[in-house]
N, C-alpha and C positions, 0 to 999 in steps of 0.2 A: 419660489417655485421654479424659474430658471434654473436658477443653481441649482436644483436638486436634480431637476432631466437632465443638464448634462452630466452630471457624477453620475448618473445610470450610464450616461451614454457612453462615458469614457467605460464600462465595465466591457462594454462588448466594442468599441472601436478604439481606437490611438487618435490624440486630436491631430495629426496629418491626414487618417480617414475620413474623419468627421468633414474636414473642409471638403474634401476629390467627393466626398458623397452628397452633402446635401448644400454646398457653396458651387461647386465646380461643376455636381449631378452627374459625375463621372464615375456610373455603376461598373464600369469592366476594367477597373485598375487591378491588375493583377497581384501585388505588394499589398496591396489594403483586402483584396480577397483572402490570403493567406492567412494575412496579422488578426482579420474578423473572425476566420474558421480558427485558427489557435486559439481565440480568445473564449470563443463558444465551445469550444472543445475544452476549454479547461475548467469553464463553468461546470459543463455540464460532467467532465471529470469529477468535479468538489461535488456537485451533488447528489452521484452514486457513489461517491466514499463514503457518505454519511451512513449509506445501509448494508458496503460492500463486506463485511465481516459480521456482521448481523445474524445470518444463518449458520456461522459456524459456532459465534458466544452462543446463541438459542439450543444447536445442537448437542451443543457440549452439557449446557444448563439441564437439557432435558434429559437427557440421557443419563446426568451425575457421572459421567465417563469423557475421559479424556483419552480411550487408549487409541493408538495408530500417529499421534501429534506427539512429532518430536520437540521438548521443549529447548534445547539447544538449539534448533534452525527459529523458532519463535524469538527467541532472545536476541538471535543475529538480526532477523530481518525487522527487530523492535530498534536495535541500533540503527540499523540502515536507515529507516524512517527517521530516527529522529537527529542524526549526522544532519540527514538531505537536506529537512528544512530548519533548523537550525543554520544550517549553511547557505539558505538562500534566503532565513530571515535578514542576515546579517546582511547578506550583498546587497537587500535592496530589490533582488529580482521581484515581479509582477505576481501579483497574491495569484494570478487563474494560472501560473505554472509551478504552483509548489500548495497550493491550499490544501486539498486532499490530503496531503499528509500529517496535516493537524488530527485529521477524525479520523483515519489508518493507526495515526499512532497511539490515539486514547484504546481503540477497539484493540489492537496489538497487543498494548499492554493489559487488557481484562481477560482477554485468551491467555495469557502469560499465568494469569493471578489465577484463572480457573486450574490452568492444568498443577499449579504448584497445589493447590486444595483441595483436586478431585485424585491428587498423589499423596494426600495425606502430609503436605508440606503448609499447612497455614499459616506458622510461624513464617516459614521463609518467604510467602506471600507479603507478608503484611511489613518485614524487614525489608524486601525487595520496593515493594510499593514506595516506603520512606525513602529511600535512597536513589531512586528513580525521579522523585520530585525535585531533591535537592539539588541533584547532576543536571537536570531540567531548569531550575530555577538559576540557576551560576551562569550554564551558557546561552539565555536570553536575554539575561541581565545587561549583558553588554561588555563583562568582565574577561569574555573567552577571545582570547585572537583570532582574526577572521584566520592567520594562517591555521593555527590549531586548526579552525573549523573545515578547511580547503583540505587542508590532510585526513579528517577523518569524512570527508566527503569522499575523498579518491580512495578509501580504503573501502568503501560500498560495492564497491566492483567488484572482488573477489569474494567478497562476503556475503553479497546478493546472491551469487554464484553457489556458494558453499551452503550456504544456510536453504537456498532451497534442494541440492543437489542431496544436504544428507535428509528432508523430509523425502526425497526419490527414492532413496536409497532405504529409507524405513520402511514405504509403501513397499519395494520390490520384497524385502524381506518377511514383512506380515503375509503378502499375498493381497492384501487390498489396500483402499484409501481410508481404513479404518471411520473414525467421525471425519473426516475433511469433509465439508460442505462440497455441495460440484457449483453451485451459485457462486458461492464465493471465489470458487478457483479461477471459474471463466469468468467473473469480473475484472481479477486480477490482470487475468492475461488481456483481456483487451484495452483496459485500463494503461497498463505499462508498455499497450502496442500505440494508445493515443499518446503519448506524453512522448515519446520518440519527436515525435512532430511538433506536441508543443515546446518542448525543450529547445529546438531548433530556430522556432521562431521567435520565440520570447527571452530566452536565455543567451544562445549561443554556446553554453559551456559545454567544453566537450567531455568533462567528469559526468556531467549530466546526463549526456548523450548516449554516451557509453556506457553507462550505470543501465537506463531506461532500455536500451539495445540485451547486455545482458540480461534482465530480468526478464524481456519479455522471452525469450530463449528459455530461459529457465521454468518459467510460468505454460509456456507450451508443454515441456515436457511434462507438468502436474498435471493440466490440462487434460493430458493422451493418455495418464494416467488412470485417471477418473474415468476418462470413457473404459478405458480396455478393464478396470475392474467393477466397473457399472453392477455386474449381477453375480459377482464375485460373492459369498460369503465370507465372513470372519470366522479365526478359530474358535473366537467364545461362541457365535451365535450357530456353529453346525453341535459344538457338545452343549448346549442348552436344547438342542432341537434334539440330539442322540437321549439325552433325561428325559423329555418330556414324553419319548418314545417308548423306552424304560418304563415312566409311571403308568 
């Protein structure tokens, strides 16, 4: 039963906390308040990942429509995800600064698989799917070099960039946010505005930092996106509205 409170306890303190807090009872150590709030922060990161892409598989599901979601920035930001923590499974870094990316990345790749099937692409779903587990399976394995893994961590930086720069760029062009969920967007962005922080405390890495820093940059502008096309129409849903005026 001990054993098992402290492996809660180490979830949310560092055992240097545990002692300043309930050996030393030194509530105002300023290091152990940080390394707490990171660590809560990143819980509680993982367990709005679980539902942070939720609204937009659902939306896409319901709809049988995938149109306005660029599937090339899906694809980038499916790599990003899974470089990151691949990259921080290997180093060993702390599950509450990279967990989230386990359930981002499954959720990732079922938006991925929708948009390839709701394009009439199910074959290329179900090829893509296989090839994706295998790529997956090699670099957990243990078989991938941490360097390999470090280089395609630093390659998330431009790519975080890009991959969401051309969903902006799709947006600006339709005229709206098409299916983007707006739950999902402002998750995103606040999500990638906490991990600035926790990255900081629990990592150090500055691939990290920097990744987490552009994304949330990137995720604001989706973000302002969504508001400014809030009551926006699509072009299918004003000529469905022009037919049913017709009938």
């Amino acid at each position: 039963m001990a054993s098992y409170i402290k492996n809660i306890s180490l979830s949310f303190f560092t055992k240097k906390c545990i002692k300043i807090y309930f050996n030393d009872l030194n509530f105002l150590h300023v290091e152990c308040f940080k390394e707490t709030l990171s660590k809560i922060l990143g819980l509680g990161i993982i367990a709005g990942s679980l539902l942070v892409k939720v609204p937009q598989i659902i939306k896409i599901f319901k709809n049988k429509d995938s149109k306005g979601i660029n599937i090339f920035s899906v694809l980038l930001d499916l790599f990003a995800i899974t470089a990151m923590t691949s990259y921080s499974f290997a180093s060993g870094f702390p599950f509450s600064s990279w967990g989230d990316g386990v359930s981002l990345g499954i959720q990732t790749l079922i938006i991925a698989l929708l948009v390839f099937h709701f394009n009439g692409d199910t074959a290329t779903a179900t090829a893509f799917l296989a090839g994706y587990i295998s790529i997956l399976s090699a670099v957990v394995s243990g078989l991938t070099p941490i360097n390999l893994l470090w280089t395609c961590q630093a390659m998330n930086i431009p790519i975080v960039l890009i991959s969401k720069f051309i969903q902006a760029y799709t947006n600006y062009s339709n005229g709206s946010t098409g299916q983007l969920s707006a739950i999902t967007g402002f998750m995103l962005f606040f999500g990638s505005l906490a991990r600035i922080f926790t990255s900081i405390q629990e990592t150090g890495d500055v691939t990290m930092i920097v990744m987490y820093s552009c994304s949330t940059f990137a995720n604001a502008i989706l973000a302002a996106q969504i508001l400014y096309y809030w009551n926006v129409e699509t072009v299918d849903s004003k000529k469905k509205d022009k037919t049913k005026k017709k009938e």
